[in-house]
N, C-alpha and C positions, 0 to 999 in steps of 0.2 A: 083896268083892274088886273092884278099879275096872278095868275092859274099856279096854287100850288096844288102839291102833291102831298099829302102826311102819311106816312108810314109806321104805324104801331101807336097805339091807345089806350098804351097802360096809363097809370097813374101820374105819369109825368107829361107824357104824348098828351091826353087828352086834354090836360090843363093849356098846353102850350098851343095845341091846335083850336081851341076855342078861344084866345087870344089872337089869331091871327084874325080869324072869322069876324071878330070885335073891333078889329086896326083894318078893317074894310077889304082885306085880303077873298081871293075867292078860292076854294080849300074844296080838294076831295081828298076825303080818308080812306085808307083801307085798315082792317086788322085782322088777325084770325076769330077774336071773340064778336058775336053777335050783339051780344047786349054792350058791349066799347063801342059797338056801330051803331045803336041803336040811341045811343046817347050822343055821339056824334051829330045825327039828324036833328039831333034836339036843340043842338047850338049854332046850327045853320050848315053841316057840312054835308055836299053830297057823299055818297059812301058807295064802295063798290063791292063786286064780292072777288078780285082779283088785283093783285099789283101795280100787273101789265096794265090793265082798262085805269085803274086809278093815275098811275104815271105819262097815260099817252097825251100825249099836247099840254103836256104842263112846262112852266117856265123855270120853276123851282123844285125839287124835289127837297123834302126833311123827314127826316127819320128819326126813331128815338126806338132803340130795339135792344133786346137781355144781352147782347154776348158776342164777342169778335165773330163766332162762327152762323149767329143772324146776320150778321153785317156783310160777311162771304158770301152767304148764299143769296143775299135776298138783293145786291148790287149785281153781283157778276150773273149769276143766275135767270132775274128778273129784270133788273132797270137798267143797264147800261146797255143792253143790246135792244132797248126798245125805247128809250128818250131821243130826240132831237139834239144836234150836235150844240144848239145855244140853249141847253137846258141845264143849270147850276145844282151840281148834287151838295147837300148840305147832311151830315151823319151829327148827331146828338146826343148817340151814345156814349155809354164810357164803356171804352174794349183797349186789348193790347195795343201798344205804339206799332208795333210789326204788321198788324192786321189794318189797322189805319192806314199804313203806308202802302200796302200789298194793294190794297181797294182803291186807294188814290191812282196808283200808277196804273192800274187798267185801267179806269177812268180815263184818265189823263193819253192813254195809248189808242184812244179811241175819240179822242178829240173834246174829250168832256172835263169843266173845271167840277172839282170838288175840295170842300174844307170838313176837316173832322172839326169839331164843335161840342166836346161835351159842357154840362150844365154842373153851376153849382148854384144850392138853396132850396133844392125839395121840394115837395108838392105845396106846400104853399105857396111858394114865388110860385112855380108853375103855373099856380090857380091864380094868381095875382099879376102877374106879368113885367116879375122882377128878379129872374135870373140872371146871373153872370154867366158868362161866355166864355171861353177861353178857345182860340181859333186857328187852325193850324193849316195852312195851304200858302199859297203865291199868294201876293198882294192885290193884284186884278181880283182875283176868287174873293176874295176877304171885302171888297167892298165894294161886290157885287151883295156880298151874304149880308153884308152890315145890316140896311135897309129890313131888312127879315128878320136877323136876329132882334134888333130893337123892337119889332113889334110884341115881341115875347119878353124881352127882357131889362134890366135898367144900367147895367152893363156889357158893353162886349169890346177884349182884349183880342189882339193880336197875336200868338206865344211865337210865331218863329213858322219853318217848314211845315208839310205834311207830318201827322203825329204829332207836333210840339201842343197840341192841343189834349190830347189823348196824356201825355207825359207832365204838364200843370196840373190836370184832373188829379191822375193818382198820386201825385205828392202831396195835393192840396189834401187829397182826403186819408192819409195815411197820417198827417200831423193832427187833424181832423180826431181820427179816431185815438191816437196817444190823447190829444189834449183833452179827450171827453172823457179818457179811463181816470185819468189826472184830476179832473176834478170832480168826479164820483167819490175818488177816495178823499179828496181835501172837506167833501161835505159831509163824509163820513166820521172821518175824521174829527170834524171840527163838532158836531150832535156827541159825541162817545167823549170829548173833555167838556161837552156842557155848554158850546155855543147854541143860541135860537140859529137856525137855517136860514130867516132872513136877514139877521143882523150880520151873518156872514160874508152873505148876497151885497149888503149894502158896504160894508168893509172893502170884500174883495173886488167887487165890479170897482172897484174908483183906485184901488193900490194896483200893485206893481204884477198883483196875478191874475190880473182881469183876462178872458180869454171872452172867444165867441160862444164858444161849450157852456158855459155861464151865462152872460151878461144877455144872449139871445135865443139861447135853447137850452136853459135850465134844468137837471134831470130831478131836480124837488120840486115834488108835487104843492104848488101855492107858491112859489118863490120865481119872482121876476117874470116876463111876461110869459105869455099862453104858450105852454109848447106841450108837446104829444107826454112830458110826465102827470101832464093836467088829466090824460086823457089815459091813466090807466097803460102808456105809450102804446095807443094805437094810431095807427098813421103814423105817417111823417117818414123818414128813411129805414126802410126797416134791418137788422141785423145781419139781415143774410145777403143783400148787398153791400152792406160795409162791408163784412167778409170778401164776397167779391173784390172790391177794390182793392182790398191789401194784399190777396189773392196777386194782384193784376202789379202792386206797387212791390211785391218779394220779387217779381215772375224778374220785371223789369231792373231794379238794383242788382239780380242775379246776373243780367246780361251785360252790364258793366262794370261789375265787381265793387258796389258800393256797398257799405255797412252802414246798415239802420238797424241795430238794437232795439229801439223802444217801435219800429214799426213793425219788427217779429214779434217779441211779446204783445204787442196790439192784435196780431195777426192767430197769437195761441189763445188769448182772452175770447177772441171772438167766435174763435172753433167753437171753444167750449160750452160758449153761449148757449151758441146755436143747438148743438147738438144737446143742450139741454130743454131744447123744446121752446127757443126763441128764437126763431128764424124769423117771425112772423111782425115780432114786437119791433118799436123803433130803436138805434143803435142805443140811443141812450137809457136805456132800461139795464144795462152792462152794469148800471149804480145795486139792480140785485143780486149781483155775484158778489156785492161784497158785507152785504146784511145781511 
């Protein structure tokens, strides 16, 4: 049975670390929250109240943490001067390409493979154990991670080096957040000339503007299947990490001088959100900035 490590128990972490628990893995968590630990115990993982004691003689290390500068500290800091040279560091978050890479290479300069790995699909795949992967390290590392990342997820891609993981993430979800502002207004739109919302649903999921913003995470409440506008948009990704992302997808187009237009405006819609007291809701509640 292979000894992992889980690091961090938010809302994504805990889904993914009780899937591993369930794919017969044998799993010690740590986190700062007590009660993310206590829930942890509940789906079979041991839980520690330190890093270091959770990472010692594990075969795999996976993390899933808020922010390049978790990623910093809680690698170089904590786990890389106290894992075993055949211990595979696996990161799940979504942080800068530069910090992905800065963490890999002390890894790596200390004899340890790692792949950045962020996740796409939300806490329900989380909860489900049907995330996409996208995986960025050497070939060796990648399917050594394979095996693990399957046990969480229903896909996992390969994207290129160190970072190239980190760098799918943020485009993926900067088109992400255009195509979900996109079609807030097309179903606004389409109610204010007098369309029904599902007749819309049923039109556009099948023509030429079908998107996944629609067809699978619908932000009208009763149209298409269950998604967090069922639910008042609580749960699901919420606003203030899509901010993040686009955050992290300007940060990056800045440092090779690419032009995204519609991922700025993405990126001003979503300030605004927020700072109107929706940080908390899922992205796609953005459909009430325009009613």
């Amino acid at each position: 049975m292979t000894f992992i490590a889980f690091i961090g128990l938010g809302n994504m972490g805990s889904g993914m670390a009780k899937n591993l628990v369930q794919k017969g893995f044998q799993v010690t968590a740590y986190d700062l929250s007590e009660q993310a630990l206590r829930k942890a115990r509940g789906f079979g993982c041991r839980t520690t109240s330190s890093i270091e004691e959770a990472v010692k003689g594990a075969k795999v290390v996976v993390s899933m943490l808020p922010a390049g500068e978790h990623v910093d500290d809680v690698y170089i800091n904590h786990i890389i001067g106290t894992v075993t040279k055949d211990t595979l560091l696996i990161d799940c978050s979504t942080i800068d390409v530069a910090t992905a890479q800065k963490v890999a290479g002390v890894a790596e300069n200390h004899g340890l493979a790692m792949v950045d790995a962020p996740v796409s699909g939300g806490t329900a795949a989380a909860q489900g154990g049907t995330l996409t992967f996208m995986v960025g390290g050497h070939h060796t590392a990648f399917d050594h991670a394979k095996p693990v990342l399957n046990a969480m997820g229903k896909k996992v891609v390969h994207a290129g080096g160190h970072g190239a993981g980190q760098a799918a993430k943020i485009c993926n979800n900067m088109l992400l957040a255009a195509s979900m502002i996109a079609t807030c207004e097309s179903f606004q739109l389409a109610q204010k000339l007098g369309l029904d919302p599902q007749v819309f649903f049923d039109i556009a999921s099948n023509a030429s503007g079908q998107t996944w913003s629609m067809t699978t995470y619908c932000p009208v409440k009763g149209v298409g299947p269950v998604s967090p506008a069922d639910r008042d948009f609580s749960g699901g990704f919420a606003s203030a990490l899509m901010l993040k992302d686009l955050g992290l997808a300007m940060a990056g187009a800045a440092s090779v001088n690419a032009t995204v237009p519609m991922g700025k405006k993405a990126l001003e819609w979503y300030q605004a959100h927020c700072k109107e007291g929706n940080s908390g809701l899922d992205f796609s509640s953005i459909i009430n900035r325009l009613q």
